[in-house]
N, C-alpha and C positions, 0 to 999 in steps of 0.2 A: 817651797822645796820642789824637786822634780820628780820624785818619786819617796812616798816614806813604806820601806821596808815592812813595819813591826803595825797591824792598825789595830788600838786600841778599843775597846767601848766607853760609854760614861765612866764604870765602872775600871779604867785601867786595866780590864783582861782583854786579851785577842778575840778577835771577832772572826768565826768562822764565817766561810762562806755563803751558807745558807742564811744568814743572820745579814752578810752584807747585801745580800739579795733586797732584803726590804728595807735596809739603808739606803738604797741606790734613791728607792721610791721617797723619800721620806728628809732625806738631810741634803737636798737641794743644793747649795752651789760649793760644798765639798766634796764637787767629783773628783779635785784634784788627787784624791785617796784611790782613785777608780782604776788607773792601768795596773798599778803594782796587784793588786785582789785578782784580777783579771788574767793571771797569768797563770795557764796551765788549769782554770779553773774551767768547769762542764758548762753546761749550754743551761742557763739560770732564765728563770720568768722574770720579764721586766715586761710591767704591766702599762708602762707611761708610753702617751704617743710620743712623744718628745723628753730627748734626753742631752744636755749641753754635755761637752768633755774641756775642762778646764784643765788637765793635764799640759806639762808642757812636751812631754816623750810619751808615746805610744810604743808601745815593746811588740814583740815579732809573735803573731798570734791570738794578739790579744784577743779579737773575738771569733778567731777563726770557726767555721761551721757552726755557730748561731743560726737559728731556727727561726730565734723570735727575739729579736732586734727592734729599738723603738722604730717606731715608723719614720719619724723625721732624726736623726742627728746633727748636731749642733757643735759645730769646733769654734770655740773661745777662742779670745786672744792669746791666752797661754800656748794652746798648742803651736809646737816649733819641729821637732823632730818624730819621724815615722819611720817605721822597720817597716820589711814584709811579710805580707800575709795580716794584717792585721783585723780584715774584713773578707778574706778569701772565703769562698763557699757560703759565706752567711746573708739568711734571708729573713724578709719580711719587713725591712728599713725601705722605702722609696724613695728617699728626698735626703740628699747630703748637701747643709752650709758651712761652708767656708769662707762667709764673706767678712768675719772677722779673727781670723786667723791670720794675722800681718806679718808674724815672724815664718810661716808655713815656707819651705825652699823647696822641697821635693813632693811628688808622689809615686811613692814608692812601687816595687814590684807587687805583683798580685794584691793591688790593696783592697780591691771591691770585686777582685775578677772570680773566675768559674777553674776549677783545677781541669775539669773536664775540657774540652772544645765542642763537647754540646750540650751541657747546659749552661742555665741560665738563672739569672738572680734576680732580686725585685726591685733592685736602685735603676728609677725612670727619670731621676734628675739631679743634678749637682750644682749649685745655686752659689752665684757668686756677684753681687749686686753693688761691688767696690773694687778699689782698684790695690786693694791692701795687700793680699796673698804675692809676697814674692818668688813664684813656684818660678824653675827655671828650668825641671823635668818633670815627666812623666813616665813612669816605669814601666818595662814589660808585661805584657798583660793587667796590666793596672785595674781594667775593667771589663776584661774579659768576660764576651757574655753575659755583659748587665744590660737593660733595656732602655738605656738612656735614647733619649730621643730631641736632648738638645744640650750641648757643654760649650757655654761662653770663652771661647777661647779669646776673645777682645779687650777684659779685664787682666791679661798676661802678658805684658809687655815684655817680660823679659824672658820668659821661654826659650829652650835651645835645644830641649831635644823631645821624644814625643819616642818610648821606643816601641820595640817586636811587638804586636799585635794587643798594644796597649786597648784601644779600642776593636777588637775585631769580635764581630757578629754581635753591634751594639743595632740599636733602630733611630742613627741620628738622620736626620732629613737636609741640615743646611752645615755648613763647615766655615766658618768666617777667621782665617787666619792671617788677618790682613794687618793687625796691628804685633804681630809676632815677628817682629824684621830681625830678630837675633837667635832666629831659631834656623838651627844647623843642619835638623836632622830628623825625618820622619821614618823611623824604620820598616823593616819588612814585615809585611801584614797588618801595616798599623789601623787604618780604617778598612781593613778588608772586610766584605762581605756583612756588610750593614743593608737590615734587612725591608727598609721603609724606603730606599734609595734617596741618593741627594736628588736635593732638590737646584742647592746650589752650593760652589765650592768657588773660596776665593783665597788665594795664595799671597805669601805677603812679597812686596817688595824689598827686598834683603836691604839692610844698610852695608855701607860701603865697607869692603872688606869680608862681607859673610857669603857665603854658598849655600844653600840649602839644596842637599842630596833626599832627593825623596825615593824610600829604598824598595826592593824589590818585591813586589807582588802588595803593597802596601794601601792601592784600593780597588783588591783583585774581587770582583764578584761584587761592587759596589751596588748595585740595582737589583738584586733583594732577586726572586722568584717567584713563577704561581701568582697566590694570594695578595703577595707583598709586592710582586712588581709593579709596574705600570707609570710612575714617574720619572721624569728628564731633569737633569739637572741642568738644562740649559746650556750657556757659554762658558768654558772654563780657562781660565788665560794662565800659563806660564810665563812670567816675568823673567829678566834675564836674572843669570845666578841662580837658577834654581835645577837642579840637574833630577832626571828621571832614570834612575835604573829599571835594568831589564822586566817588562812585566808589571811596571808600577801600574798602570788603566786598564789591564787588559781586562775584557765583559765590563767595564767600566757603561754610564746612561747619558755621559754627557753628546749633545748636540750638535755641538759647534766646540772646536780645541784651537785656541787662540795660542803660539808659540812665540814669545819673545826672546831674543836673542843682543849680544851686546854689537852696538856699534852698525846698525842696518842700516846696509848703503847697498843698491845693489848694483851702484859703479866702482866699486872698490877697484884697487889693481891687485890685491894681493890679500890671502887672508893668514891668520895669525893662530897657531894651535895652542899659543898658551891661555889665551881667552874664549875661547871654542866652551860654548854649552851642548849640552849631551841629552838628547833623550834615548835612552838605549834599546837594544831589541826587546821585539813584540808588547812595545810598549801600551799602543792602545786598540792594539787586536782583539780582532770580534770585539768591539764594540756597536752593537749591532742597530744601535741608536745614534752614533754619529754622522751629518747629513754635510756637516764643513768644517775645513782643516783652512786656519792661515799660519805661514810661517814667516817669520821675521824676525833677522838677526843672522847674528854667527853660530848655528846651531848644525849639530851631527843629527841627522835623523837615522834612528838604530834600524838594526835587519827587519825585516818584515814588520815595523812600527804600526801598520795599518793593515797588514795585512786580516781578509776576515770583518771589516769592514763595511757591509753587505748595504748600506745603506748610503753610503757616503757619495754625494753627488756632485761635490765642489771645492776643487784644492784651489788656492793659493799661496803659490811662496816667492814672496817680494822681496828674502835677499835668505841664503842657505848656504851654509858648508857643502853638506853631502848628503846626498838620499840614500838607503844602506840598502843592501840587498831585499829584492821582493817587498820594497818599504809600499807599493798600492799595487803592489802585485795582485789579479785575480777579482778586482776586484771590478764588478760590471757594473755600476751604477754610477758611473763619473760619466756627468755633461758637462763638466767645465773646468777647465785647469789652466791656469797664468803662472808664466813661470818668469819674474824679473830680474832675479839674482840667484845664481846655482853653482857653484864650482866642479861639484863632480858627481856623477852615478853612479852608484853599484849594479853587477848584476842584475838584471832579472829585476830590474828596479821597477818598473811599469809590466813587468812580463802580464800578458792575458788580461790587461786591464782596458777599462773603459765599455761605455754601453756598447750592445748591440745593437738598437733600433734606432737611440736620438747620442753618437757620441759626439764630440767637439770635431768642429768644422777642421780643427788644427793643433798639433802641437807643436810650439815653437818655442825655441830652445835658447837662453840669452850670452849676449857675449861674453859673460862673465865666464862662462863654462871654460875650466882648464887654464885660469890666469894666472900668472905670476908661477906655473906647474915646474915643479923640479924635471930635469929631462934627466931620459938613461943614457947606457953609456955610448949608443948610435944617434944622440942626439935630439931623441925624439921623447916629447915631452910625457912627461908620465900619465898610463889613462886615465881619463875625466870623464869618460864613455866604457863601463866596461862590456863585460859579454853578458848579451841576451836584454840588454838593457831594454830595448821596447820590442824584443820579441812578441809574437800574438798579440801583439796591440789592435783593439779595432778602432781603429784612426783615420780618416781617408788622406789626412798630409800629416809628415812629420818634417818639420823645415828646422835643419843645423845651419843654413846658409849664413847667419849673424855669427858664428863661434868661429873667430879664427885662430885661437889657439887652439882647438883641437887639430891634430895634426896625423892621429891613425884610429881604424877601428879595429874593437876585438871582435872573438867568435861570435857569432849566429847575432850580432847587434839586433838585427833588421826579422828575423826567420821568422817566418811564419806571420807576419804581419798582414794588416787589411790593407794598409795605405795604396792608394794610387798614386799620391808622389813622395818620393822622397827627395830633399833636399841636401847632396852634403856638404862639408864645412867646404869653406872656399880656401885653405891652406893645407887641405888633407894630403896626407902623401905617400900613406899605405895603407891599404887594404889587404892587409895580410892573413887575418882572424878566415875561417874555415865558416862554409856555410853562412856567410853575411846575409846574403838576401834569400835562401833556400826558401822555397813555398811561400814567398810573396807572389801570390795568382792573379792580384788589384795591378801589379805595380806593370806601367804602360812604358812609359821615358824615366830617361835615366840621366846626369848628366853630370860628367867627371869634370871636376875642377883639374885646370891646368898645369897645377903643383903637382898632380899625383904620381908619381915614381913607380908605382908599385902596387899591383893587386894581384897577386896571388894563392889568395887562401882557397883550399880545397872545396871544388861543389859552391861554388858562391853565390851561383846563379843557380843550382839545381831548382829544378820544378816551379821555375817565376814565367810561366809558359805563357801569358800575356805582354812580357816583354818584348817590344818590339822595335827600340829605339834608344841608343846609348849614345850620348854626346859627348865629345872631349873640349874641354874649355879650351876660350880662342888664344891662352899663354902658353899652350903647347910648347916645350922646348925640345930645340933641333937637337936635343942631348936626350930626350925621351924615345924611351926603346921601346917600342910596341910588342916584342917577344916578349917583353919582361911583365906587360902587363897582365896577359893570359897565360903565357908557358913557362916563366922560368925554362933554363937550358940544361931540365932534366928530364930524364925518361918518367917518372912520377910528376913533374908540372903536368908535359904534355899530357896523358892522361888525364890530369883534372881539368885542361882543355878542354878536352874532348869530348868531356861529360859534363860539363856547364853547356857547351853550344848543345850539344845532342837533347839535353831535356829540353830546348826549347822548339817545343811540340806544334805550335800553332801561327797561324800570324808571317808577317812577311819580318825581316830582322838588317836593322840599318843602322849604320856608324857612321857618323857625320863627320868628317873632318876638313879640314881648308884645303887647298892646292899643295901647298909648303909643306904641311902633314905627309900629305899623300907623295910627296918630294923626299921626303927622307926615310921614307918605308922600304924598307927589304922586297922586294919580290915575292919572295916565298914566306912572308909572313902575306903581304895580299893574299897570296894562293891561300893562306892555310883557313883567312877570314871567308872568305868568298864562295871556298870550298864546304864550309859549312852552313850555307845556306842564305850565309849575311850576305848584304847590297851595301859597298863603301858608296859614300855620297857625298859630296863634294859641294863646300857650301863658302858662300862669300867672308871674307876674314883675311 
């Protein structure tokens, strides 16, 4: 039976509680008697280290806030169905088997967990030495603040969800969820703040058809503190189909974050947003232990995903959707970054980033950037560059010269940058964005591609007082207006004329253009160049 209501003695009369106390000790393997007594019943001395539970239903409370729980417990075969709470608050047990419990499907909410969020409980292990247990979740707070320090997730093949802070502020050190390919779902806070740090974490390859959404803040504070810090968890790979919500790693110990993505090409012509994997914002911020980031695939990298990062010395991303705003923003300790496949930048995507004393000889930017880009309604394809994107970069070359689908930049792209060269796309065709090159001080030559149409953003050259040399590419068209380039035919262009040449403080200032160029110029656009200090120069072509 699954539960008997009525329990008798030898004798046919009901046995009180206190009576079944030393029955527990004494009448051995008819525990099946044991959930029904157990319910609503006080906190009983049970003297055995070891106590099996041949029940097949465990009711909601059963042992909740027990004191003195056998040390080891034992789930039979019988047991099949679990409420919650059934272990919530109760201590003195360290060792739960379930290795022959074959009908088990669930683990329930709070079933060994802490009501509080900071305390804690005495289960250091959950033992599962078969492949019987057909668990397919794990409930919220399930274990809340128990001190495990190691849970076979490899004997659960079938697993599909794992929720809210099932495990948080456990002391697991390794995570092996490599044989869980049907598992859906890792909720928020679920290994957060485990306090022995991993050591290693391995994520499964989804089978075809599943996604695993790993949710937010879910192994926030993984690397313990104090006392308890001081281990790395090494390499941690994201397989495609596994998506990151916002905050899932942030203060996370891993070393190295390997990101796989579907379908890595980073010749593609076009990418695809129905198969786009996601890792979302400030995903693995401050993490102050990671030293390298590779990306590969069809993957979103979220707002500031790295931002905070303090130690991180080496990106590579050999095929990417999108870097998101401030995604290595600020971050000084990058000497190496390869970038083979990238479709588009946000914001302030590298803003203030890279070393100061040893950064990368170069950044260069692949032709993938802005393919296959919806255009608006002038034509011009959607940005794939936005504003500030390598703002304060200290870089001494930034080369877009491979990216011919980029076609305009926005504000302050370039401002305040280290570079001494910069390279831009060779189909650009406006430079409209305000303050593009503002307080690049490094930047020497300059050199406009022959497509350009159009630069007019305000202050664009402000305070770049080393510039001393702007080239127009030799496709120059006899339809290219040189007023249009510096004045627009407004009383507010000229003005910002005026104050792009006037900051340039220092240095001799020279515009190279062919015979043919200088053939189809205005007069009084010469005068207006000439008159500011600039030498037109007249170069073979």
């Amino acid at each position: 039976t699954e539960e008997i209501n009525d329990k008798l003695n030898t004798q046919g009369q009901p046995v009180r509680p206190n009576e079944m106390a030393q029955k527990i000790h004494n009448i051995g393997t008819e525990q099946d008697e044991l959930t029904k007594w157990l319910e609503g019943a006080n906190d009983q001395t049970i003297t055995d280290d070891d106590m099996k539970i041949l029940a097949r239903t465990i009711r909601p409370n059963a042992f909740k806030g027990w004191s003195n729980l056998p040390v080891t417990l034992i789930f039979g075969p019988e047991v099949a169905i679990l409420y919650n709470n059934i272990f919530n608050d109760a201590t003195r047990c360290t060792t739960l088997n379930i290795s022959e419990a074959a009908s088990l499907g669930n683990i329930p909410a709070y079933f060994f967990g802490r009501t509080s969020d900071n305390d804690t409980n005495t289960l250091t292990a959950v033992v599962n030495t078969s492949n019987k247990p057909n668990i397919r979740s794990i409930g919220e707070r399930a274990f809340q603040g128990a001190l495990l320090t190691n849970f076979d997730f490899t004997k659960l093949p079938n697993l599909e969800s794992i929720g809210q802070n099932a495990f948080l502020r456990n002391h697991l050190s390794t995570l092996d969820l490599s044989n869980c390919k049907k598992l859906t779902s890792i909720g928020p806070g679920a290994f957060a703040r485990n306090m022995r740090n991993f050591t290693a974490i391995t994520f499964p390859i989804p089978d075809q058809g599943v996604t695993l959404i790993i949710g937010e803040y879910a192994f926030d504070w993984a690397q313990g503190s104090g006392s308890d810090a001081g281990n790395n968890c090494g390499t941690v790979t994201f397989p495609e189909n596994v998506v990151a919500k916002r905050n899932g790693f942030r203060n996370s110990n891993a070393r190295k974050i390997i990101i796989v993505g579907d379908d890595a090409d980073a010749n593609k012509t076009s990418y695809s947003a129905s198969n786009l994997g996601y890792t979302y914002g400030n995903n693995f911020s401050n993490s102050t232990s990671l030293e390298e980031v590779v990306i590969n695939g069809q993957r979103i990298i979220g707002d500031s995903g790295f931002s905070g990062c303090t130690a991180l010395q080496s990106v590579t991303i050999n095929d990417c959707f999108l870097l998101g705003s401030n995604a290595f923003g600020g971050i000084k300790a990058i000497t190496s970054i390869n970038i083979y496949g990238l479709f588009a930048i946000r914001a302030a995507a590298f803003d203030n980033a890279f070393s100061e004393t040893n950064p990368p000889a170069r950044l260069v930017l692949p032709a993938s950037l802005n393919q296959g880009a919806a255009t608006d309604n002038d034509g011009y394809n959607v940005a794939s560059v936005e504003a500030r994107a390598f703002a304060n970069t200290n870089i001494p070359e930034i080369d877009l010269s491979a990216c011919p689908h980029v076609d305009y930049l926005q504000d302050r792209c370039f401002q305040g940058s280290a570079a001494v060269t910069i390279k831009l796309p060779p189909n650009l065709k406006k430079i409209t964005g305000d303050y593009t090159f503002e307080n690049c001080t490094q930047l020497v030559n300059l050199e406009m591609p022959g497509t350009l149409e159009e630069a007019s953003g305000f202050n664009m050259f402000s305070g770049a007082r080393n510039l001393n040399n702007i080239t127009l590419g030799d496709d120059w068209h006899i339809d290219f207006n040189f007023r249009r380039v510096w004045t627009q035919p407004t009383a507010t262009a000229w003005h910002t004329t005026a104050t792009n040449l006037r900051n340039f403080t220092t240095g001799t200032h020279t515009l190279q253009m062919t015979q043919a160029q200088r053939n189809t110029m205005a007069q009084a656009d010469y005068d207006t160049i000439t008159g500011k200090g600039w030498t037109i120069q007249i170069v073979a072509g």
